[in-house]
MIDOSE-1310 file (N, C-alpha, C; in nm, 2 decimals, decimal comma, always signed):
residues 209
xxxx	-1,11/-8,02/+3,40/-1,14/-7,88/+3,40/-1,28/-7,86/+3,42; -1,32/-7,77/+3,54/-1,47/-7,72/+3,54/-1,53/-7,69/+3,44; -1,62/-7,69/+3,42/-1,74/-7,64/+3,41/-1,75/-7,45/+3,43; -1,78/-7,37/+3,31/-1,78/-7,21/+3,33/-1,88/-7,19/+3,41
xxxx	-1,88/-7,08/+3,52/-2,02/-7,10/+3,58/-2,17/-7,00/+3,49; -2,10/-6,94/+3,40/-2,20/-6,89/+3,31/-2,16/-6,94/+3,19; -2,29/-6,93/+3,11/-2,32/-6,95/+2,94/-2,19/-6,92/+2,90; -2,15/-6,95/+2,79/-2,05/-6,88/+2,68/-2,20/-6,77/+2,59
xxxx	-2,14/-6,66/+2,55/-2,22/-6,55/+2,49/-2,23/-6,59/+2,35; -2,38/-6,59/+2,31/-2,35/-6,60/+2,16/-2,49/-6,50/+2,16; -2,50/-6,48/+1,98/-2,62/-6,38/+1,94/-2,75/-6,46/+2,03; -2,77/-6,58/+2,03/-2,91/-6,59/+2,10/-2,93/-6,52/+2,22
xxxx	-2,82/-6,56/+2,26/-2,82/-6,51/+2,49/-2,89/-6,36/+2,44; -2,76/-6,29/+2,36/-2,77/-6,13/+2,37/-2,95/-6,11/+2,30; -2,96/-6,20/+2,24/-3,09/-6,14/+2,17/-3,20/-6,15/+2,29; -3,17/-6,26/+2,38/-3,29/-6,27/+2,49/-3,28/-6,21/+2,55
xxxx	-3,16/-6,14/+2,61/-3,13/-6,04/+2,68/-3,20/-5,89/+2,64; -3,19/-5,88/+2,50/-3,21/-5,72/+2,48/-3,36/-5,76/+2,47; -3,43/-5,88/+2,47/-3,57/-5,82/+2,47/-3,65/-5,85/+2,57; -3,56/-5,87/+2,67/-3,63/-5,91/+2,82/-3,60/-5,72/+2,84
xxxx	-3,49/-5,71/+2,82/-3,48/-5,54/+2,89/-3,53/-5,45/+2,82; -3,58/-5,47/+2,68/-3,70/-5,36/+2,65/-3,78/-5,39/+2,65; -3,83/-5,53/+2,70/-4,01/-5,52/+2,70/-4,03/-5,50/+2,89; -3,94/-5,50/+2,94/-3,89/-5,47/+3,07/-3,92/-5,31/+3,07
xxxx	-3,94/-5,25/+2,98/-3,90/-5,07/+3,01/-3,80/-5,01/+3,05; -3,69/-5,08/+3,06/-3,55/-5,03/+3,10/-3,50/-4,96/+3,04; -3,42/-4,87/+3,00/-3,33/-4,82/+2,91/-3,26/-4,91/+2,83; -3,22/-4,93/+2,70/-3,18/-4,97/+2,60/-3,05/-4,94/+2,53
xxxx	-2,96/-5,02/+2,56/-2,81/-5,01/+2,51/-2,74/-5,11/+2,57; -2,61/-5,11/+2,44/-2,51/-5,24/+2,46/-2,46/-5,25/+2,66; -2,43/-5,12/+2,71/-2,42/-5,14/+2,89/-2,49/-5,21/+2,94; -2,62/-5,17/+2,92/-2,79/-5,21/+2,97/-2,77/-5,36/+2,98
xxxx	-2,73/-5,40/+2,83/-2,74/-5,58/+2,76/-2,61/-5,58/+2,84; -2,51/-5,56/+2,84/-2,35/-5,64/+2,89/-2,38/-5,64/+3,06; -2,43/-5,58/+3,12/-2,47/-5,55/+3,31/-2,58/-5,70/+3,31; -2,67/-5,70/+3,22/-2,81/-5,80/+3,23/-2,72/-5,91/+3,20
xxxx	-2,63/-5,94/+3,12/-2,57/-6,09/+3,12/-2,48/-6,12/+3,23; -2,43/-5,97/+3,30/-2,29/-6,00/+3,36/-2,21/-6,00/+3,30; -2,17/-5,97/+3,19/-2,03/-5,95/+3,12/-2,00/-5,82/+3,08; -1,88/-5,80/+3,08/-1,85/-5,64/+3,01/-1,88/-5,60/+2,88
xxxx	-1,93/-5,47/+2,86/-1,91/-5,44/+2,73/-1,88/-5,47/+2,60; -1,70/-5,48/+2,62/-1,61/-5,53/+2,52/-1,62/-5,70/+2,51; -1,70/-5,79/+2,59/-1,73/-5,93/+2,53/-1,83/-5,91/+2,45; -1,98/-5,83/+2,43/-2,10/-5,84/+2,32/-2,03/-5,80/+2,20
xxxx	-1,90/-5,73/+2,20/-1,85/-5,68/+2,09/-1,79/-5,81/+1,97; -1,74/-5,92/+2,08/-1,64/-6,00/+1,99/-1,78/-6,09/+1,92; -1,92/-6,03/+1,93/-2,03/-6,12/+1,91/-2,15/-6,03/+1,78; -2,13/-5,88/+1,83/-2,26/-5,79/+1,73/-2,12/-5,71/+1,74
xxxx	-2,18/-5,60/+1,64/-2,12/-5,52/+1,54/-2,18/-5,37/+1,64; -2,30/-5,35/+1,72/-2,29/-5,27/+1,84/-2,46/-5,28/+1,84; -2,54/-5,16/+1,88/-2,70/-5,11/+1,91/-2,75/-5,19/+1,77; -2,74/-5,11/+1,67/-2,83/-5,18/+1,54/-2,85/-5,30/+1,55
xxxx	-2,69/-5,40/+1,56/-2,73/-5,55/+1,53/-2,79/-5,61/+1,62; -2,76/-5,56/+1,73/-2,86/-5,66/+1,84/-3,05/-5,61/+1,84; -3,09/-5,48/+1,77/-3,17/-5,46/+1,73/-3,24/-5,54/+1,63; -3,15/-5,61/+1,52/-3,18/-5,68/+1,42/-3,18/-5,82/+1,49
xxxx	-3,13/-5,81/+1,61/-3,13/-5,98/+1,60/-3,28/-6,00/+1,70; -3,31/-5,91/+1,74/-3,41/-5,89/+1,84/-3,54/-5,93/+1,74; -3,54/-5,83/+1,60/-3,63/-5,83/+1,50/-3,64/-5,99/+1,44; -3,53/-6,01/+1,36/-3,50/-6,18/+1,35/-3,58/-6,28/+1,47
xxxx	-3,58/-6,25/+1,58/-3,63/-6,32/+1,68/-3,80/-6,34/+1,66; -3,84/-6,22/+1,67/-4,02/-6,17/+1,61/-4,05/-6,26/+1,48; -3,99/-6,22/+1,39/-3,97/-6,27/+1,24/-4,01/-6,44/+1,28; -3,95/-6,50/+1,34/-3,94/-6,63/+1,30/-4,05/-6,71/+1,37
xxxx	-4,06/-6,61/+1,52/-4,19/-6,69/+1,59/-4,30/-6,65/+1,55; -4,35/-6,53/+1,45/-4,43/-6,49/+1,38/-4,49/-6,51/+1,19; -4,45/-6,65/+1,17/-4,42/-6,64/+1,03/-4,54/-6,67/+0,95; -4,50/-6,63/+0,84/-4,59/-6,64/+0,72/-4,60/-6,78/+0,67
xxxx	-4,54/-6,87/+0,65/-4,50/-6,98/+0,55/-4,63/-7,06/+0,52; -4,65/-7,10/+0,43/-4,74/-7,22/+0,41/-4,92/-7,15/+0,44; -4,93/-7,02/+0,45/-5,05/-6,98/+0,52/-5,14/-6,87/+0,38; -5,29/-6,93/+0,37/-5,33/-6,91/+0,22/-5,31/-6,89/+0,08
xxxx	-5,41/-6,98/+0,03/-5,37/-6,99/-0,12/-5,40/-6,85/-0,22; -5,49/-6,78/-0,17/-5,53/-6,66/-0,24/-5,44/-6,52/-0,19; -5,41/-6,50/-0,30/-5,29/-6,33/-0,24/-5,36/-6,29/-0,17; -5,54/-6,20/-0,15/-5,58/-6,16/-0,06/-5,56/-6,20/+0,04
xxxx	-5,65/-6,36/+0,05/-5,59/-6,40/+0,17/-5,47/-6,43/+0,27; -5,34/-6,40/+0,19/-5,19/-6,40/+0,24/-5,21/-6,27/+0,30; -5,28/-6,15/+0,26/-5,22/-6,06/+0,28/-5,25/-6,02/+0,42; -5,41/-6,05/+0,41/-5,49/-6,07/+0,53/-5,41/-6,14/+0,66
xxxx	-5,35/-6,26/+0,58/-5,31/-6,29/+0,72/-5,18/-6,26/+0,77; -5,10/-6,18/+0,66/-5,00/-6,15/+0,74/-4,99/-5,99/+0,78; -5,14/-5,96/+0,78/-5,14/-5,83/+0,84/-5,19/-5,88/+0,99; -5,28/-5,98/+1,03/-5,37/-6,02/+1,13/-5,21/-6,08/+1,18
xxxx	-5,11/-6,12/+1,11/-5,02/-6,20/+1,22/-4,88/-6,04/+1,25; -4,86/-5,99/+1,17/-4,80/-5,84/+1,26/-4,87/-5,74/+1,33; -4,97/-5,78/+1,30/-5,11/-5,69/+1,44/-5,05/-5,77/+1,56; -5,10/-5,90/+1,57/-5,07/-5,95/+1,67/-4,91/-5,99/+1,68
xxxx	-4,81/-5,96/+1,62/-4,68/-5,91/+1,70/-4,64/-5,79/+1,77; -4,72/-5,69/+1,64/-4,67/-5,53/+1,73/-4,75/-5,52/+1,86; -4,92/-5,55/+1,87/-4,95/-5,58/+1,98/-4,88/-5,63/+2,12; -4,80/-5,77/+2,08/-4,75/-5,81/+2,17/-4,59/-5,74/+2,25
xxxx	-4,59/-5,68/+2,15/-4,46/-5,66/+2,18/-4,44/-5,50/+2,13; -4,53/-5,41/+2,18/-4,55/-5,30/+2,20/-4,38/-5,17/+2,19; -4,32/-5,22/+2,31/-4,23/-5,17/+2,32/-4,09/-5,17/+2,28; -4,13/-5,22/+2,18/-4,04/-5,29/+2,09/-4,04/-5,21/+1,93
xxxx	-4,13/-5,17/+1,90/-4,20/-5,09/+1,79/-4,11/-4,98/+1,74; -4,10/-4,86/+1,87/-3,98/-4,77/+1,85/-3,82/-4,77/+1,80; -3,78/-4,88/+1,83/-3,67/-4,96/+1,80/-3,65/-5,02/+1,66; -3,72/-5,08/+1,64/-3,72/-5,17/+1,54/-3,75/-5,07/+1,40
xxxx	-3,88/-4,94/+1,40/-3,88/-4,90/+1,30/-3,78/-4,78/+1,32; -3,66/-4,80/+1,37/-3,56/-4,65/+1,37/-3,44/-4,73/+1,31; -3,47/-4,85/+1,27/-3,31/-4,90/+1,19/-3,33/-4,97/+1,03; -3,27/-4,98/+0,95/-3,30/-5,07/+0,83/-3,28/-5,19/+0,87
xxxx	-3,38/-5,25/+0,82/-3,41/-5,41/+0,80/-3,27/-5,43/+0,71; -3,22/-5,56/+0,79/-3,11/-5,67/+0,76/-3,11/-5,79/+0,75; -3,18/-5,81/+0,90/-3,21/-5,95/+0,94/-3,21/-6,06/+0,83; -3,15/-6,18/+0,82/-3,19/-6,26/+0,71/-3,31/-6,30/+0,76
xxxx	-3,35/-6,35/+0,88/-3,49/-6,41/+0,89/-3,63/-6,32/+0,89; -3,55/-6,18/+0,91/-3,70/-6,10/+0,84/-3,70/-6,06/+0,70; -3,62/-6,04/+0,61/-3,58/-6,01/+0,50/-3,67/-6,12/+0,44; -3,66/-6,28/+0,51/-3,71/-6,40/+0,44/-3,85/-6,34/+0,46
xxxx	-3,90/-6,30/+0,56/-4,09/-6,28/+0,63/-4,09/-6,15/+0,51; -4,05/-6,06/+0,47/-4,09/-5,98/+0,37/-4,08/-5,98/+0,24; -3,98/-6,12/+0,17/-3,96/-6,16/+0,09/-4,10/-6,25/+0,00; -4,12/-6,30/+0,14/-4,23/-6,40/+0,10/-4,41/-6,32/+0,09
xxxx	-4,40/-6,21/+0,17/-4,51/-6,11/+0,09/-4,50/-6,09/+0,00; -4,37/-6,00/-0,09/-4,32/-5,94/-0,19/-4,35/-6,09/-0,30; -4,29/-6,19/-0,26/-4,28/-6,29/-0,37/-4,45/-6,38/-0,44; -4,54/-6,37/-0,31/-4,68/-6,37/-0,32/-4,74/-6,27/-0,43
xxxx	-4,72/-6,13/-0,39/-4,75/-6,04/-0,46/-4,72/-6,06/-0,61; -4,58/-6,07/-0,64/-4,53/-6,08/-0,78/-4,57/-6,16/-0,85; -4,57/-6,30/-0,79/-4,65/-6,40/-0,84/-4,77/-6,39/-0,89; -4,83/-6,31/-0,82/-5,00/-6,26/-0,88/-5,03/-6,19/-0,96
xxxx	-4,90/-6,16/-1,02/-4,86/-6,01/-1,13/-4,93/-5,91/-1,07; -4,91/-5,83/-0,97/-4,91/-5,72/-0,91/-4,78/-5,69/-0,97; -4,81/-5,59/-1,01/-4,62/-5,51/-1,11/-4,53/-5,44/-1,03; -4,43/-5,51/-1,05/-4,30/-5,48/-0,91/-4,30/-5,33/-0,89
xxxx	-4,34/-5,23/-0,94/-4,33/-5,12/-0,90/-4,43/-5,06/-0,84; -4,52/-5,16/-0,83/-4,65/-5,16/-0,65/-4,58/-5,23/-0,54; -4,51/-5,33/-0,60/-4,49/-5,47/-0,50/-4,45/-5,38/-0,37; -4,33/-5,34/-0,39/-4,29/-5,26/-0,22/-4,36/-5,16/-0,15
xxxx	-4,50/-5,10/-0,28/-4,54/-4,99/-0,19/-4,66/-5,10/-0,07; -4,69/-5,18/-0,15/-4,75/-5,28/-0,05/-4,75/-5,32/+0,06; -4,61/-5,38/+0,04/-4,57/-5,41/+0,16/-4,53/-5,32/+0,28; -4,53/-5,18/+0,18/-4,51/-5,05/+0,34/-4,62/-5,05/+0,39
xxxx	-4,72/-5,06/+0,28/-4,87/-5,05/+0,35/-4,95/-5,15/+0,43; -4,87/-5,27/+0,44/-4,90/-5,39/+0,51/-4,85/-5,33/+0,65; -4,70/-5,31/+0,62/-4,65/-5,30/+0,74/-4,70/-5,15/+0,86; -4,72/-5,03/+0,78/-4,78/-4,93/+0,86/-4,92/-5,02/+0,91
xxxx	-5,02/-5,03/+0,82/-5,09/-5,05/+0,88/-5,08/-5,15/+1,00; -5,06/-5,27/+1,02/-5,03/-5,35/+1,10/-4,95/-5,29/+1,23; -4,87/-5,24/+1,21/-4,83/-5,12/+1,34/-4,90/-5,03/+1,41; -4,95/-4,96/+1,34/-5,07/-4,87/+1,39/-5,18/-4,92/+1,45
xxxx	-5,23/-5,06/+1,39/-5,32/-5,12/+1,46/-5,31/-5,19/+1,54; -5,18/-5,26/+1,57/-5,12/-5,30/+1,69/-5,11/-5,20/+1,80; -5,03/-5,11/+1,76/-5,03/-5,01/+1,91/-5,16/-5,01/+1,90; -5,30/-4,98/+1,86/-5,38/-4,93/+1,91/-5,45/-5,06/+2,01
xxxx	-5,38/-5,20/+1,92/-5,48/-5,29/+2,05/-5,39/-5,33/+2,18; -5,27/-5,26/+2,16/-5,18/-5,25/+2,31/-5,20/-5,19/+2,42; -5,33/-5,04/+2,33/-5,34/-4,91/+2,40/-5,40/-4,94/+2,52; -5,50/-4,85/+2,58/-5,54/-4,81/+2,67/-5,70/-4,88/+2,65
xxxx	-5,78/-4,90/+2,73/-5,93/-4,95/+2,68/-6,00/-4,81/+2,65; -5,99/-4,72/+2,72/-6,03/-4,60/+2,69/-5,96/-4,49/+2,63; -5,94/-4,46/+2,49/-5,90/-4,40/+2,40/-5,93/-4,28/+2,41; -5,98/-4,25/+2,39/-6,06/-4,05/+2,38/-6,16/-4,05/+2,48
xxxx	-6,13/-3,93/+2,61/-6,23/-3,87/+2,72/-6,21/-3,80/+2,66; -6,35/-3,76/+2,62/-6,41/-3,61/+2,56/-6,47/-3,53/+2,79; -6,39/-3,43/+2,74/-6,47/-3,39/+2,89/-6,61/-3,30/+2,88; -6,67/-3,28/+2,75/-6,80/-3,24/+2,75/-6,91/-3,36/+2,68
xxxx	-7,00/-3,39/+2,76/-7,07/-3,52/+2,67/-7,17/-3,45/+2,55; -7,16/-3,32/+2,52/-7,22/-3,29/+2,40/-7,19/-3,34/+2,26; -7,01/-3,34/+2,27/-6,94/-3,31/+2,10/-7,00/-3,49/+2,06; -6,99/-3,44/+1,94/-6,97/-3,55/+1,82/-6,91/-3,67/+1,91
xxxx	-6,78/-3,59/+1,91/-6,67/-3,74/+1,95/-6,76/-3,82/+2,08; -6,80/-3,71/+2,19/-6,81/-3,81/+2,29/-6,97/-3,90/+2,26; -7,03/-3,85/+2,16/-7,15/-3,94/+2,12/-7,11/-4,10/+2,07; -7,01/-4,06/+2,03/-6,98/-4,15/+1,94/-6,91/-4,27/+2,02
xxxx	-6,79/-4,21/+2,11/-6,74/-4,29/+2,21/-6,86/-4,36/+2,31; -6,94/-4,30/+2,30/-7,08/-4,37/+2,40/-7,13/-4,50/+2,35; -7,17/-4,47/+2,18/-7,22/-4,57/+2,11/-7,11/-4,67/+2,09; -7,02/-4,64/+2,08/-6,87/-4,74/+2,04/-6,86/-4,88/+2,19
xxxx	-6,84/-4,99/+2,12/-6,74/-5,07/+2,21/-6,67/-5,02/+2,27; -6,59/-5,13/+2,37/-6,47/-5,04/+2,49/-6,38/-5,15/+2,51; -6,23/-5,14/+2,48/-6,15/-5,23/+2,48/-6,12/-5,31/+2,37; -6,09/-5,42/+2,39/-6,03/-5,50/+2,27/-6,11/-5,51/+2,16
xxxx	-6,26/-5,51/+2,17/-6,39/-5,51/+2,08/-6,38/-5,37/+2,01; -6,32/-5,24/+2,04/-6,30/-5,16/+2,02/-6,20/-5,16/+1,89; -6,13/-5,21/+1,98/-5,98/-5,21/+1,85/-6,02/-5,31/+1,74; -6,08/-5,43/+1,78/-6,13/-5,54/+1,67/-6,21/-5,49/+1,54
xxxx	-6,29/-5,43/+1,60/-6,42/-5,33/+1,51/-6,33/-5,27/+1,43; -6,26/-5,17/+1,51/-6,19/-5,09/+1,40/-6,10/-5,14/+1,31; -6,02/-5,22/+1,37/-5,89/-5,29/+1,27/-6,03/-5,36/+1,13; -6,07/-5,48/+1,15/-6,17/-5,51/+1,07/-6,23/-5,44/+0,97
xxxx	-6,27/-5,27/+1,00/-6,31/-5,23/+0,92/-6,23/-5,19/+0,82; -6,09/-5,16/+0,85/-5,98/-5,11/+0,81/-5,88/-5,20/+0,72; -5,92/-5,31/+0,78/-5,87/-5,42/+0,65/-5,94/-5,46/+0,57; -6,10/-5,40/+0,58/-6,20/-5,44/+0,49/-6,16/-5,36/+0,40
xxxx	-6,14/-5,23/+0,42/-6,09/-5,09/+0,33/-5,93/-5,11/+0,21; -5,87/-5,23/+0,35/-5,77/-5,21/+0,24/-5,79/-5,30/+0,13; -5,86/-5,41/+0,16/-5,86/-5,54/+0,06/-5,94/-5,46/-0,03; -6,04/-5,42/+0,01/-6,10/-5,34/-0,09/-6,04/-5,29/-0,21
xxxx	-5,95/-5,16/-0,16/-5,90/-5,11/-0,25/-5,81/-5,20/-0,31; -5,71/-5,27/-0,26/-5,63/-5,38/-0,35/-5,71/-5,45/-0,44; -5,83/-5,50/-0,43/-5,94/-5,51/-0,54/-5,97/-5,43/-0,65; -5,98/-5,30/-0,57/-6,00/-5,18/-0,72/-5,88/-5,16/-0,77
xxxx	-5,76/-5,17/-0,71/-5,65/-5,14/-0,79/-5,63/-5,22/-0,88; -5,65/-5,34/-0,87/-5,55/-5,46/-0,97/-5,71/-5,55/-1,00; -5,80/-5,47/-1,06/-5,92/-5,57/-1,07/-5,90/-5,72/-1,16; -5,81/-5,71/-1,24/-5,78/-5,81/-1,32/-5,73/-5,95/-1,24
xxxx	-5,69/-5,94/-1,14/-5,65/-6,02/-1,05/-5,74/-6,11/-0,96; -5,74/-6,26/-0,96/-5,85/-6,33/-0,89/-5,89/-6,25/-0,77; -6,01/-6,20/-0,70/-6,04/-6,12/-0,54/-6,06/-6,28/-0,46; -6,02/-6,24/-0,35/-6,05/-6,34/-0,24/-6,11/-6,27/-0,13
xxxx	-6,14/-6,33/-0,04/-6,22/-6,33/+0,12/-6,08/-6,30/+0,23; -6,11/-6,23/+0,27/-5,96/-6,17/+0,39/-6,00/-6,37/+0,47; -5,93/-6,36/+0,48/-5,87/-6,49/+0,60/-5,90/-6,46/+0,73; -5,94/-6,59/+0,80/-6,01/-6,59/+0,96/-5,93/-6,57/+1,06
x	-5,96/-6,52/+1,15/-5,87/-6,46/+1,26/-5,77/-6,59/+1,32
């Protein structure tokens, strides 16, 4: 008996598929994914559950080549780095961003990547009724400052060089030094305040890029 001349379909194929076609800028849906493998529709079915799951398996995918494990001894410095390591996922994978925050987390392999902030935190007696607001605030931030180091090098044309703003854009970096400056200062703000909030708690040094 031959040999099939394509793969048999499993969640990996479909997950490389859906994120070759959204980082691709194509439109997004189970057709989109079943046309890019060559299979129909009704085969991704006998495999995900429809749009959401292959969304989560896409997320699961991020999750695991982006992980936390084994990375600083000091809570600050966990936190530090696992905001500098979803900067540099949402960065990379820009187009992906829309997607991912329009569904609930499932994933067991991101559930595990958010577990292990949460479980950092607790550990440190931060009191479980901060613990999750934390971790939203890890995660916004880190988004936000991802898209911005995905953006454009030139962020705000002021079209009169009087105002404030365009003084300020003059004196400013341009490009990725731009975005670095800012992120940097913004995680200096947040360690900060995680400092004043929970002063009882050993302070550490944010972690190296």
């Amino acid at each position: 008996m031959g040999r099939p001349k394509k793969p048999l379909l499993s969640t990996q194929l479909i997950a490389d598929a859906a994120m070759e076609l959204i980082e691709s800028g194509a439109p997004f849906g189970v057709n989109a994914i079943a046309r890019r493998l060559g299979v129909n529709p009704s085969s991704l079915y006998h495999h995900v559950a429809g749009r959401e799951e292959i969304i989560e398996l896409v997320r699961g995918r991020l999750a695991e080549r982006y992980s936390l494990e084994g990375k600083g001894d000091d809570w600050l410095e966990f936190i530090a780095y696992a905001v500098r390591t979803q900067r540099r996922m949402y960065a990379e994978h820009p187009l992906l961003v829309p997607l991912i925050v329009e569904t609930t987390i499932t994933d067991a392999a991101t559930i595990r990547w958010y577990d292990e902030l949460a479980t950092r935190l607790a550990d440190e007696g931060i009191p479980e009724g901060d613990v999750l607001a934390i971790v939203a605030v890890v995660d916004a931030f880190a988004i936000g400052f991802g898209l911005d180091l995905a953006g454009p090098d030139v962020v705000w044309h002021p079209q009169s060089e009087t105002t404030t703003l365009a003084r300020a854009v003059a004196a400013a970096p341009t490009g990725r030094a731009r975005a670095d400056q800012a992120f940097e200062i913004g995680l200096e703000f947040l360690l900060t305040g995680l400092r004043a909030r929970f002063p009882h708690l050993t302070a550490g040094a944010p972690a190296s890029s």
